[in-house]
N, C-alpha and C positions, 0 to 999 in steps of 0.2 A: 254114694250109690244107694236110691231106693228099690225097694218092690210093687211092680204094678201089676197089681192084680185084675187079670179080666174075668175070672171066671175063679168057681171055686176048685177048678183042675187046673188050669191055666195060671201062672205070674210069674214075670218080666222081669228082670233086674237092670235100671234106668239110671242112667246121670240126667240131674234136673240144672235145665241151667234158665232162670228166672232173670227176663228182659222187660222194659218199659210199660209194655201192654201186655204180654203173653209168657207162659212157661210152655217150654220145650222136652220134650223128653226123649234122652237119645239114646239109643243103646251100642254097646262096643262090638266089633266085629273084626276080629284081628287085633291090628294097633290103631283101629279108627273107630271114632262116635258119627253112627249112623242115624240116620232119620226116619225111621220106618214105620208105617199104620201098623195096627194090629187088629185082628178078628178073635171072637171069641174060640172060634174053632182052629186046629193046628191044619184045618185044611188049605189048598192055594186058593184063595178068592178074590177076584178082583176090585172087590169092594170093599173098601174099608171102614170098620165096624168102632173103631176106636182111634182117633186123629190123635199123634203128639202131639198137636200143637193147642193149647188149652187158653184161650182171650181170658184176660183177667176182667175184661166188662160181663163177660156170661156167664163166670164162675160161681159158682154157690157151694159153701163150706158149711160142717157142722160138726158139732163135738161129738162123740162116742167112748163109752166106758172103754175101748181098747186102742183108743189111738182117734187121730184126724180122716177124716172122710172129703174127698176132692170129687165134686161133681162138676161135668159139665152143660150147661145151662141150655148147647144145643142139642 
């Protein structure tokens, strides 16, 4: 289990589960891994501000004194 941080008030706690092309990041909801957008804001929007699902072709990573940074390239 990771932490997905969208904001510096806001962070997710994520099972990563890494396929072919793409990582996925699912969150638990009961006894189930769900698939759910996330927005920066805890309000209901129907737009979604941040996609689970992350294309390992558009990805761009870079090191930092505190850990790994995952960007995605769209």
């Amino acid at each position: 289990m990771l932490t997905w941080r969208l904001s510096r008030v806001k962070e997710v706690e994520v099972y990563v589960v890494l396929l072919e092309d793409a990582i996925v990041l699912l969150q638990q909801q009961d006894e189930r891994l769900v698939l759910r957008c996330q927005t920066k804001e805890d309000r209901n929007i129907t737009q979604c501000s941040h996609s689970p699902i992350i294309r390992l072709a558009t990805m761009l990573t870079r090191s930092v004194a505190n850990g790994w940074l995952l960007y995605d390239g769209l």
